[in-house]
Short mmCIF file of the C-alpha atoms (twelve columns), coordinates in Angstrom:
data_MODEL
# 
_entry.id   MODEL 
# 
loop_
_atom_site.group_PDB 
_atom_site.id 
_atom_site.type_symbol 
_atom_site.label_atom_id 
_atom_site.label_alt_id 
_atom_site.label_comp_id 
_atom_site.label_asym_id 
_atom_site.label_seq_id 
_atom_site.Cartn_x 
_atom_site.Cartn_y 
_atom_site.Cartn_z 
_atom_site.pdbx_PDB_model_num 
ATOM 1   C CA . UNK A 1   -58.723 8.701   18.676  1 
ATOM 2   C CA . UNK A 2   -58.764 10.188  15.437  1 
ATOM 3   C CA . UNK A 3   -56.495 12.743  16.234  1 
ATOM 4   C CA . UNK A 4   -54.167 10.390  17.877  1 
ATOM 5   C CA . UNK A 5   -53.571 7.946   14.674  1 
ATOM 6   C CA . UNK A 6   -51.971 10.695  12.512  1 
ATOM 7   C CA . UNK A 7   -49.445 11.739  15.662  1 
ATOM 8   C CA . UNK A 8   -48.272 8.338   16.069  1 
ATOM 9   C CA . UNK A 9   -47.822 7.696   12.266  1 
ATOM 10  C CA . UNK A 10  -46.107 11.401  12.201  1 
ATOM 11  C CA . UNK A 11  -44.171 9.887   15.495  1 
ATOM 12  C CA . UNK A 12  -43.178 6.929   13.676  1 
ATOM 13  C CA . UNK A 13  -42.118 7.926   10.363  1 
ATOM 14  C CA . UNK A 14  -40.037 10.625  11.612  1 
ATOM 15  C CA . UNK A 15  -38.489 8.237   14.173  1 
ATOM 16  C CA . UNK A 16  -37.666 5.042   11.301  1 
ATOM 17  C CA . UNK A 17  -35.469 8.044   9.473   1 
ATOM 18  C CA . UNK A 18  -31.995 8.223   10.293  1 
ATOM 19  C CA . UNK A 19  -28.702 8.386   9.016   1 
ATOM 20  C CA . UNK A 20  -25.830 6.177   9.315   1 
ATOM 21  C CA . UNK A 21  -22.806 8.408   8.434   1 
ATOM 22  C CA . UNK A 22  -19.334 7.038   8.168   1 
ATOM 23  C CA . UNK A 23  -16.304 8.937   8.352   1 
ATOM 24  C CA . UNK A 24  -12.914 7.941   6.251   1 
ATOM 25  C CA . UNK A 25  -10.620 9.258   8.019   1 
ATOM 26  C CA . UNK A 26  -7.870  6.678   7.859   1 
ATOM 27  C CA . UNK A 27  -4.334  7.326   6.622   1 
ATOM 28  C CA . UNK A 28  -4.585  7.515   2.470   1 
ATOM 29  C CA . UNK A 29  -1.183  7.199   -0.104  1 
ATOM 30  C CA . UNK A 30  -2.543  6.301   -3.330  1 
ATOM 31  C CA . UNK A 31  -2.011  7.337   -7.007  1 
ATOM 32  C CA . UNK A 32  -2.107  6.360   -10.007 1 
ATOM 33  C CA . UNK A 33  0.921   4.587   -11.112 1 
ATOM 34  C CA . UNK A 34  1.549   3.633   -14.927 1 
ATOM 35  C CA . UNK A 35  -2.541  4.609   -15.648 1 
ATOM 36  C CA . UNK A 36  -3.155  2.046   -12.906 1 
ATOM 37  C CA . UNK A 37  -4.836  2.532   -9.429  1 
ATOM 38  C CA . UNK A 38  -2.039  1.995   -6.989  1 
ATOM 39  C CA . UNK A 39  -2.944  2.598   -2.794  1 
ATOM 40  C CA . UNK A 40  -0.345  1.487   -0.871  1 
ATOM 41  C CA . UNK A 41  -1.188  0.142   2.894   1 
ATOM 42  C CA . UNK A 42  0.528   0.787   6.167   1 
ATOM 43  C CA . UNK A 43  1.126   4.817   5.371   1 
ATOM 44  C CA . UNK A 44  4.050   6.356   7.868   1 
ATOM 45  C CA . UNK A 45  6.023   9.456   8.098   1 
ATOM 46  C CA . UNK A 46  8.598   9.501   10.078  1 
ATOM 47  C CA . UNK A 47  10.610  12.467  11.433  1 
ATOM 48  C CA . UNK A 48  14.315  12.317  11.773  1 
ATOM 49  C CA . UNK A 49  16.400  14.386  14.198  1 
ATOM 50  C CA . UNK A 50  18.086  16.351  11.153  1 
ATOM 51  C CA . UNK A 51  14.228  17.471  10.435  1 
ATOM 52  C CA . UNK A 52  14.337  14.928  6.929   1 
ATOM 53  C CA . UNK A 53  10.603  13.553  6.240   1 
ATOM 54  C CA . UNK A 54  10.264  10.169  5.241   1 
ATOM 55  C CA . UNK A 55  6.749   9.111   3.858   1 
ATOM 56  C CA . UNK A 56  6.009   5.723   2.671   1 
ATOM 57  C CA . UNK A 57  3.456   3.086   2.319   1 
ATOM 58  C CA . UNK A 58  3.800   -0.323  0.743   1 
ATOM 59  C CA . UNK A 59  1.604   -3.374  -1.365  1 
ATOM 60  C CA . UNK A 60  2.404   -6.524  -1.412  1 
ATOM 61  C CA . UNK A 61  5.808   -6.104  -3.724  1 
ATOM 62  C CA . UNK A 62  5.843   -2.109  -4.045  1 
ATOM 63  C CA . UNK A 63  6.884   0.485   -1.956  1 
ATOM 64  C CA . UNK A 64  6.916   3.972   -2.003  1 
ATOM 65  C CA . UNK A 65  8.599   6.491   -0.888  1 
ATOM 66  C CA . UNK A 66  9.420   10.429  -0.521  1 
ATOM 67  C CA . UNK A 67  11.619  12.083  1.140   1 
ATOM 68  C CA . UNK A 68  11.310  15.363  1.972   1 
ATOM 69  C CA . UNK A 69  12.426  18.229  4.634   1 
ATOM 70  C CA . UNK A 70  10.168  19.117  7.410   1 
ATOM 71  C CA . UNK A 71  7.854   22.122  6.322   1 
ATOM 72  C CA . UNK A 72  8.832   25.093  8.508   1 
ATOM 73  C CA . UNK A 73  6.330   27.465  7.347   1 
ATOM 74  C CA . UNK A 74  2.922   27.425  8.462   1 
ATOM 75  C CA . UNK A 75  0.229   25.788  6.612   1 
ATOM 76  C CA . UNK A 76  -3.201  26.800  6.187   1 
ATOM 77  C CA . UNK A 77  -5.114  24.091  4.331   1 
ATOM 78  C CA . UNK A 78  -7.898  26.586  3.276   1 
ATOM 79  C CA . UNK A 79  -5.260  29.010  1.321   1 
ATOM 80  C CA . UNK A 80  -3.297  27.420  -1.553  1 
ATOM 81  C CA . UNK A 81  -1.090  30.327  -1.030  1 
ATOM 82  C CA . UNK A 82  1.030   29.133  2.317   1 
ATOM 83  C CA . UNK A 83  1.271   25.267  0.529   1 
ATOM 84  C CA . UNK A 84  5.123   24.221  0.695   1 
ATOM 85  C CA . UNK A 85  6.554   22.540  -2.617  1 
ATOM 86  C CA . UNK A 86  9.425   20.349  -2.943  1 
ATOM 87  C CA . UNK A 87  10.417  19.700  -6.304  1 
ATOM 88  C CA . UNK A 88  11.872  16.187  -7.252  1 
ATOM 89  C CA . UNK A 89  14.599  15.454  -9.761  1 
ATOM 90  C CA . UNK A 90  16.576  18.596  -8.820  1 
ATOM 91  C CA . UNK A 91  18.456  17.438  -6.085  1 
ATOM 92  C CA . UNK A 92  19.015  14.683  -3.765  1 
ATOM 93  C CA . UNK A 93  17.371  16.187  -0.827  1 
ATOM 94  C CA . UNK A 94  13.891  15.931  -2.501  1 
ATOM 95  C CA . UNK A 95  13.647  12.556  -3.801  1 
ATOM 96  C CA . UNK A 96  11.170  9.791   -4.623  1 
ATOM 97  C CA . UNK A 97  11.820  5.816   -4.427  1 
ATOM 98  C CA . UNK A 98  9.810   2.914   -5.818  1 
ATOM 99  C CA . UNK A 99  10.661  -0.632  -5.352  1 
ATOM 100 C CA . UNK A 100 9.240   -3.714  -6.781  1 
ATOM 101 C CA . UNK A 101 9.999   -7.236  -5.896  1 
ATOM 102 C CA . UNK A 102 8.966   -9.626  -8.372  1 
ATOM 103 C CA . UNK A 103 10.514  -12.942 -8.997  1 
ATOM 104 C CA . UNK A 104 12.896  -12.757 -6.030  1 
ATOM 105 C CA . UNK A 105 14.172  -9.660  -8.316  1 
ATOM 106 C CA . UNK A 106 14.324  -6.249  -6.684  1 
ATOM 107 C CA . UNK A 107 13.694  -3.628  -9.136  1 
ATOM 108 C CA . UNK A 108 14.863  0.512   -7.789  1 
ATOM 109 C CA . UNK A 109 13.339  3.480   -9.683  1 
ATOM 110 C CA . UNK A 110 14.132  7.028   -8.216  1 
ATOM 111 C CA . UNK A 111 14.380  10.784  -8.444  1 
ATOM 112 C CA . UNK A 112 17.727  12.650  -7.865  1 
ATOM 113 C CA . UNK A 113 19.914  15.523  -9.283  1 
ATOM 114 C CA . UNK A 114 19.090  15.510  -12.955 1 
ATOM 115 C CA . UNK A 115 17.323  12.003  -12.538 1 
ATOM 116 C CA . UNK A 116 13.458  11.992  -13.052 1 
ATOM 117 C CA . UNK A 117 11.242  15.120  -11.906 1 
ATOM 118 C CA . UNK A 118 8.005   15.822  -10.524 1 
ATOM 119 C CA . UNK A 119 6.941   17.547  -7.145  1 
ATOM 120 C CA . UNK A 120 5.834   17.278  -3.412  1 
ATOM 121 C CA . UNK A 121 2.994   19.682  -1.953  1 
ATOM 122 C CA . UNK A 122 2.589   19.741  1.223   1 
ATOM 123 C CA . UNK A 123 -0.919  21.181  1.998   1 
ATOM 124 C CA . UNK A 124 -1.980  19.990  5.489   1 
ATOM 125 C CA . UNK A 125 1.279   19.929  8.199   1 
ATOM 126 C CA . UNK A 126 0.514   20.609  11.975  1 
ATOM 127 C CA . UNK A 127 3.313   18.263  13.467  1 
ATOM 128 C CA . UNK A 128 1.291   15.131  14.408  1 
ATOM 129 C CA . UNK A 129 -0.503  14.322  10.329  1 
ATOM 130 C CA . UNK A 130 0.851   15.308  6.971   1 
ATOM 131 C CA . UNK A 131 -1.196  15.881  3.788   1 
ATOM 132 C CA . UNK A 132 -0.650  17.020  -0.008  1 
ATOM 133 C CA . UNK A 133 -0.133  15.496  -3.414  1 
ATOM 134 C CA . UNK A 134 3.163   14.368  -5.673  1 
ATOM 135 C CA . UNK A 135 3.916   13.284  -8.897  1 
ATOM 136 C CA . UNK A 136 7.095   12.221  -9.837  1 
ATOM 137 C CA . UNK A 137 8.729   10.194  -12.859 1 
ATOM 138 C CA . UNK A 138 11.525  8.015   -11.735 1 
ATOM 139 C CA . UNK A 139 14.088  6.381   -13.554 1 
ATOM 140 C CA . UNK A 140 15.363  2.662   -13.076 1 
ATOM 141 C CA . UNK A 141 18.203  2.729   -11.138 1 
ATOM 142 C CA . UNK A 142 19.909  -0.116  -12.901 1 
ATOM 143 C CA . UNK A 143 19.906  0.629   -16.778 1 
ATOM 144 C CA . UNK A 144 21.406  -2.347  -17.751 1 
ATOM 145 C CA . UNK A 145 18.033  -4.778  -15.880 1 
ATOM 146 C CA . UNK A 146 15.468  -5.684  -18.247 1 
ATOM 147 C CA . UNK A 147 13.021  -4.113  -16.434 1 
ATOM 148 C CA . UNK A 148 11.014  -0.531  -17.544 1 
ATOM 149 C CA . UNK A 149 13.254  2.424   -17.806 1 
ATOM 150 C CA . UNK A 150 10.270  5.019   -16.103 1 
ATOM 151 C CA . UNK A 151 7.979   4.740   -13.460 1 
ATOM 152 C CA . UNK A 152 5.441   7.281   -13.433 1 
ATOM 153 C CA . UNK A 153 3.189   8.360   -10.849 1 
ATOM 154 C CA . UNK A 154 0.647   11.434  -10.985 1 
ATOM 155 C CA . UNK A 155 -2.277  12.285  -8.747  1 
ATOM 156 C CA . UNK A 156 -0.534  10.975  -5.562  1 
ATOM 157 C CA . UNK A 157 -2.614  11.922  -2.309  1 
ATOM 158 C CA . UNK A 158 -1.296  11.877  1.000   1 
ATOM 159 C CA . UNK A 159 -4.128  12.500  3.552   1 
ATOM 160 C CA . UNK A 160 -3.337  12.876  7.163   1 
ATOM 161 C CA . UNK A 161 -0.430  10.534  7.218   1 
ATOM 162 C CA . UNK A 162 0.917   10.048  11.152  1 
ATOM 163 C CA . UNK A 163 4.027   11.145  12.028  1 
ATOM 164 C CA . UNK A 164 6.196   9.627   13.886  1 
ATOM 165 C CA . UNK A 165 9.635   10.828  15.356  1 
ATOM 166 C CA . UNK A 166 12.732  7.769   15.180  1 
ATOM 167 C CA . UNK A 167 14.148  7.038   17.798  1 
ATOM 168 C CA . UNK A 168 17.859  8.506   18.539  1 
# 
């Protein structure tokens, strides 16, 4: 009996210890936008038949969004080297949106040729998810609304955004 008391509290302890690990592995597009925290819900990409990426997610009044071609390299997300960047503000190819509605007011900031800058990376790309980081700074869109004249977003994530292919 002796023997037996120390196996069953060896039994039991080991038995009480467990772990409860949880996985995040949901769709992220967040940033921080003006020095705030800004994640936008309800992240897409979407795939049109002239091989244009459109990635977006929205809040309440905000949206986001960057457009982008389709990476046709391949991308290892383990070697920084085979990343694809898209700069923003250089053309109209590459480009960045942000909307707000406020007040039944609907405020357009965006990147274009010689309008705003920043960049796309593209780090993770296998056809069905997208992942990578932006920044951009867009300008208003309408310089004569009283609104700000600069948006600015750095450390943008995208993690393993779905893509989806629209319909022809």
């Amino acid at each position: 009996m002796k023997k037996i008391l120390p196996f069953l509290l060896l039994v039991l302890t080991l038995a009480s210890c467990s772990q409860d690990i949880q996985f995040n592995d949901q769709a992220v597009f967040q940033g921080m936008k003006d020095n705030v925290f800004w994640k936008g819900g309800n992240a897409k990409a979407i795939l049109d038949a002239n091989g244009r990426l459109t990635i977006s997610a929205a809040t309440i009044n905000e949206t986001i969004t960057l457009s982008i071609p389709e990476p046709t390299t391949t991308i290892n997300p383990k070697n920084k080297n085979t990343y694809v960047t898209y700069a923003l503000g250089t053309n109209a190819v590459n480009k960045a949106v942000y909307v707000l509605k406020s007040g039944g007011v609907e405020y357009d900031y965006e990147t274009g040729t010689a309008i705003g800058d920043g960049e796309v990376v593209i780090s993770q790309y296998d056809g069905l998810t997208i992942s990578g980081s932006f920044r951009f700074n867009a300008r208003n869109a309408d310089p004569g609304s009283e609104a700000a004249e600069l948006v600015n977003l750095q450390h943008g994530v995208l993690y393993k955004i779905p893509i989806t292919e629209q319909a022809q």
